[in-house]
FILOPA-815562 format. One line per 10 residues: number of its first residue (from 1); their letters; for each residue x, y, z of N, C-alpha, C. Coordinates in nm, 3 decimals. Layout:
N
NUM> a> X/Y/Z/X/Y/Z/X/Y/Z | ...
***
This chain:
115
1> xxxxxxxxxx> 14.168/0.150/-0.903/14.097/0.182/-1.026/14.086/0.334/-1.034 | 14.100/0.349/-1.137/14.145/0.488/-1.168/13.976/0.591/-1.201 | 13.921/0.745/-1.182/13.794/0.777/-1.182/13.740/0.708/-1.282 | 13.821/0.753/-1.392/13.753/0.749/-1.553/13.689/0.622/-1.581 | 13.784/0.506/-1.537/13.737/0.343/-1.545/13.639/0.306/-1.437 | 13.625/0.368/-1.333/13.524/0.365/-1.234/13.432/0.443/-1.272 | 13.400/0.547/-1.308/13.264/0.582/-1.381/13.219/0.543/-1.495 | 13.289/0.505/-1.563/13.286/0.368/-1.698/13.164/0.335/-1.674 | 13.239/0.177/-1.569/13.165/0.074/-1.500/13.019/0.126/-1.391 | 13.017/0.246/-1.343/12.895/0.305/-1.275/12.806/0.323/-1.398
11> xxxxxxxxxx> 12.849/0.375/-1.523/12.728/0.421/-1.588/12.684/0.295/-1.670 | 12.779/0.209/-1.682/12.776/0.080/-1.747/12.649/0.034/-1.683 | 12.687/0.032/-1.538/12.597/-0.069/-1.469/12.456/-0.029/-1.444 | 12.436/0.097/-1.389/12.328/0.198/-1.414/12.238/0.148/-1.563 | 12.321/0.162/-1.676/12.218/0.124/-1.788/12.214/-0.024/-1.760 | 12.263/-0.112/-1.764/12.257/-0.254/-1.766/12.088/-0.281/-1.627 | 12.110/-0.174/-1.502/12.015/-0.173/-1.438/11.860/-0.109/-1.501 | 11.866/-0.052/-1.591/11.790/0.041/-1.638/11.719/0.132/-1.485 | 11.809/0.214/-1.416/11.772/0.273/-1.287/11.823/0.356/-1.321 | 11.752/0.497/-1.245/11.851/0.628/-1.239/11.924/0.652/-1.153
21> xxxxxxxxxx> 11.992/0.776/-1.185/12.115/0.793/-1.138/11.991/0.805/-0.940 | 11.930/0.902/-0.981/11.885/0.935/-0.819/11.800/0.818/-0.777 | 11.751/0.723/-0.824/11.668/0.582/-0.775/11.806/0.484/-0.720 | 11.955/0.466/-0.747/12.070/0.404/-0.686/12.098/0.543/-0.571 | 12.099/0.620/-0.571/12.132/0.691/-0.458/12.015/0.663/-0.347 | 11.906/0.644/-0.385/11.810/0.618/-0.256/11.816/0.490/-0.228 | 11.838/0.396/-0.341/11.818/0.274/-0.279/11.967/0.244/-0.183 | 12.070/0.297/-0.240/12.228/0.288/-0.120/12.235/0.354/-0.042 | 12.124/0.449/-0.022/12.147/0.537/0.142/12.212/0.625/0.110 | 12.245/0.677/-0.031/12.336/0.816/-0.069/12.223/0.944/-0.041
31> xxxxxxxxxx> 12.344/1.042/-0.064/12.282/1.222/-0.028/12.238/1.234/-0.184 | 12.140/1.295/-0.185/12.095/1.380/-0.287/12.233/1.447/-0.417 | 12.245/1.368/-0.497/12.351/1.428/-0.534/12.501/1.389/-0.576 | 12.504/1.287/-0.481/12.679/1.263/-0.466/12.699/1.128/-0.560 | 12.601/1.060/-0.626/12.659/0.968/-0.720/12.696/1.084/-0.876 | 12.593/1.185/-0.878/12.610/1.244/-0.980/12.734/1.342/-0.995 | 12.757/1.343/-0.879/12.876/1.435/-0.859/13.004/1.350/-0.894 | 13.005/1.242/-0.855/13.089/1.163/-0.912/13.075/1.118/-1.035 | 13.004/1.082/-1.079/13.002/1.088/-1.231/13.009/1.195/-1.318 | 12.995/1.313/-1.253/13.041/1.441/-1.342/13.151/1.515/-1.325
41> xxxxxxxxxx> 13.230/1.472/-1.206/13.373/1.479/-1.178/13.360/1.533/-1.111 | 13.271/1.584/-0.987/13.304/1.705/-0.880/13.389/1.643/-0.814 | 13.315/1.493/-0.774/13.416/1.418/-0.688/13.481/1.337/-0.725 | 13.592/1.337/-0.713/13.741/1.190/-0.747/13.720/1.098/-0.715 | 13.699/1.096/-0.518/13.717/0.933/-0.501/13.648/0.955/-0.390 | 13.555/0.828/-0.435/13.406/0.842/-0.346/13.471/0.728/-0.213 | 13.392/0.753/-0.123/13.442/0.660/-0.022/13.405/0.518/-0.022 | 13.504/0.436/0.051/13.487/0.284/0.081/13.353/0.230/0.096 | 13.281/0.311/0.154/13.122/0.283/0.229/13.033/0.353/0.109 | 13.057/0.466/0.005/13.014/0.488/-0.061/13.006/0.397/-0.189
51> xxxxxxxxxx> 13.076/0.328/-0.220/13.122/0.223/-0.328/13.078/0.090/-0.255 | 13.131/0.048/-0.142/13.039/-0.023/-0.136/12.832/-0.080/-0.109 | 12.805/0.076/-0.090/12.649/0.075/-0.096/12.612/0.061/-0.241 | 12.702/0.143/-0.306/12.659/0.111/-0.457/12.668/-0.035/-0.506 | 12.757/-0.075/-0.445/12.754/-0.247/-0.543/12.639/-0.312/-0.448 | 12.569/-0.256/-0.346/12.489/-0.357/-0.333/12.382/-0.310/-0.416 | 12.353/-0.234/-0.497/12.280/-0.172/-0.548/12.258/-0.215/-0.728 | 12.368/-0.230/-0.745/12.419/-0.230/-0.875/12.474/-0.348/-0.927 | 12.553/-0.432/-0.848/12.596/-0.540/-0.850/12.645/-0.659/-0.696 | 12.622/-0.745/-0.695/12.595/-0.847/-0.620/12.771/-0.852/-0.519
61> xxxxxxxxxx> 12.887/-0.754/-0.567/12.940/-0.733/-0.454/13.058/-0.618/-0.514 | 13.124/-0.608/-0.447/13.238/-0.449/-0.460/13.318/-0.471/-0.538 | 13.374/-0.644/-0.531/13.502/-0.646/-0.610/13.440/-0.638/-0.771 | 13.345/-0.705/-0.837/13.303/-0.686/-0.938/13.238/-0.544/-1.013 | 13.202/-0.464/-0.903/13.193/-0.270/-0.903/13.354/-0.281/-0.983 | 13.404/-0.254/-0.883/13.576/-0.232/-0.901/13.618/-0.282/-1.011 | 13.606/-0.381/-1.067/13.669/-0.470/-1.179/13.761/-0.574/-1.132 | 13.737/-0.578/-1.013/13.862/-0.696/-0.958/13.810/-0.828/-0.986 | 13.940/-0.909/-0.983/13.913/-1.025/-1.058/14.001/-1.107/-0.922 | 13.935/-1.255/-0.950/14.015/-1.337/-0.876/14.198/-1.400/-0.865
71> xxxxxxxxxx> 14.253/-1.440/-0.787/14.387/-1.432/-0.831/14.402/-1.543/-0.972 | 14.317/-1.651/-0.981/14.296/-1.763/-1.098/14.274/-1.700/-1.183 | 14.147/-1.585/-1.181/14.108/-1.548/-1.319/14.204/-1.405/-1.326 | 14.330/-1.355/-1.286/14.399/-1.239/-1.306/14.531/-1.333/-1.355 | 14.563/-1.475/-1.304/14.656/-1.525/-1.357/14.633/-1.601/-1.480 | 14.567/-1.633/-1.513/14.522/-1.675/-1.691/14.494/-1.560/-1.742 | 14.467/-1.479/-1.710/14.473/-1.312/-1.780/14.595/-1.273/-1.823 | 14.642/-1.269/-1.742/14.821/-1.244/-1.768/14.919/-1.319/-1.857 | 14.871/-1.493/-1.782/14.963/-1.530/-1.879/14.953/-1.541/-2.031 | 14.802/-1.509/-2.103/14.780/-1.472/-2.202/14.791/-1.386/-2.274
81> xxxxxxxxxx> 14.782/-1.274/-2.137/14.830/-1.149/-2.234/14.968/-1.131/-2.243 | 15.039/-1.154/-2.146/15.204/-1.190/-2.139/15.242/-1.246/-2.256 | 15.168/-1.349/-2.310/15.248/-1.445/-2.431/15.194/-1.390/-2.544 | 15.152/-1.285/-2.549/15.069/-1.256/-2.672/15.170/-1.123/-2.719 | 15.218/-1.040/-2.593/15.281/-0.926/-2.624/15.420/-0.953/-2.619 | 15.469/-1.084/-2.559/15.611/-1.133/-2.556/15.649/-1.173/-2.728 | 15.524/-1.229/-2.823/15.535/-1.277/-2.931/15.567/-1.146/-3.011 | 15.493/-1.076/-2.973/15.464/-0.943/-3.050/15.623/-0.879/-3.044 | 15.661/-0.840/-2.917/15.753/-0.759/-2.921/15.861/-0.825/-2.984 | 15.900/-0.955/-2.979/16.024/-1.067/-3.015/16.014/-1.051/-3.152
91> xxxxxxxxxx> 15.877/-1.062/-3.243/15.871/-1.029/-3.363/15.945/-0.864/-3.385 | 15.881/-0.794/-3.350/15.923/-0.651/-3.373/16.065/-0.628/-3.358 | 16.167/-0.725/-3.272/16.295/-0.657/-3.252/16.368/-0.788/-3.363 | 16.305/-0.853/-3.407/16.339/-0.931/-3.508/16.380/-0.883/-3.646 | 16.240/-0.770/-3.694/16.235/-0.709/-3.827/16.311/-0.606/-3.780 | 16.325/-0.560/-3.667/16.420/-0.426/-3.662/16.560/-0.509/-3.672 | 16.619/-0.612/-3.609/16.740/-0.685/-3.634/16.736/-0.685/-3.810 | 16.698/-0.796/-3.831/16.664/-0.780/-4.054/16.669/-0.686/-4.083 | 16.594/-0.541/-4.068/16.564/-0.434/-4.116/16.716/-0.392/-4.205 | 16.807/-0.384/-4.034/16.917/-0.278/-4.025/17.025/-0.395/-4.024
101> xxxxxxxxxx> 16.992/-0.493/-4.064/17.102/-0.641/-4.075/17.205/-0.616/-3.993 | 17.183/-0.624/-3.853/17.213/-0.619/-3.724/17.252/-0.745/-3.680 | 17.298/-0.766/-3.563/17.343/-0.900/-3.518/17.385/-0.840/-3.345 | 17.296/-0.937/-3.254/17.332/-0.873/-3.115/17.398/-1.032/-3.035 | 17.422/-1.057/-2.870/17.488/-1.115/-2.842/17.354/-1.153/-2.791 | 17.376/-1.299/-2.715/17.243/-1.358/-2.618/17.206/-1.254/-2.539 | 17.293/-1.213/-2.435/17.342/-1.109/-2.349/17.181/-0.964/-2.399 | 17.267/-0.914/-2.454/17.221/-0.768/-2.561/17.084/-0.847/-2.613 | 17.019/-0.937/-2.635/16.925/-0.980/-2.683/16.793/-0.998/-2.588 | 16.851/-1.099/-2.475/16.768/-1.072/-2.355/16.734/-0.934/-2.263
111> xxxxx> 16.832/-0.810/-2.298/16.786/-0.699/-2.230/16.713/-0.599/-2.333 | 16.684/-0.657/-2.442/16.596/-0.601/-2.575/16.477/-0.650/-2.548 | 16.471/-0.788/-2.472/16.357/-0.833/-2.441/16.280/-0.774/-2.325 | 16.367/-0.722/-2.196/16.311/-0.670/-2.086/16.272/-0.546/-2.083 | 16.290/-0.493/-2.190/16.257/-0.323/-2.202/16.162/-0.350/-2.279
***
């Protein structure tokens, strides 16, 4: 998870807690300082033990801090979003085929699809 989406979800959760920034640093055993520093960009990437004191703090465990999802609930994620952007793009190289009254081979058709 990338800072920007990880401090998202910190300040997300922070308000959802209605706690401050320095009341989650005392209650996770943090220094004076270093959640805010991460949320104001001093620091990039807070440590393993740092992230995880926060989710006990903030949320009931790390992977849900993180945004991680289970492999069930990342594979119905996918295959929805998969079939949603597979429709999309098949449409789009459709009206571009019509557009320019084009004509490709199966071949040439399936590697329009993989790009």
């Amino acid at each position: 998870m990338n800072h920007d989406k990880l401090r998202e979800r910190i300040l997300r959760d922070l308000k959802e807690s209605n706690q401050s920034i320095r009341s989650v640093e005392k209650l996770a055993g943090l220094g004076r300082g270093s959640l805010y520093n991460f949320l104001d960009g001093h620091t990039k990437s807070p440590t393993l033990e740092t992230l995880y004191a926060l989710s006990e703090v903030l949320k009931p465990d790390l992977s849900e801090l993180l945004g991680i999802v289970s492999d069930k609930e990342a594979e119905n994620n996918q295959q929805t979003a998969n079939l949603e952007l597979f429709i999309s793009v098949v449409e789009h190289i459709k009206q571009f085929l019509l557009n320019y009254k084009l004509s490709v081979t199966n071949k040439k058709l399936l590697e329009l699809l993989k790009e």
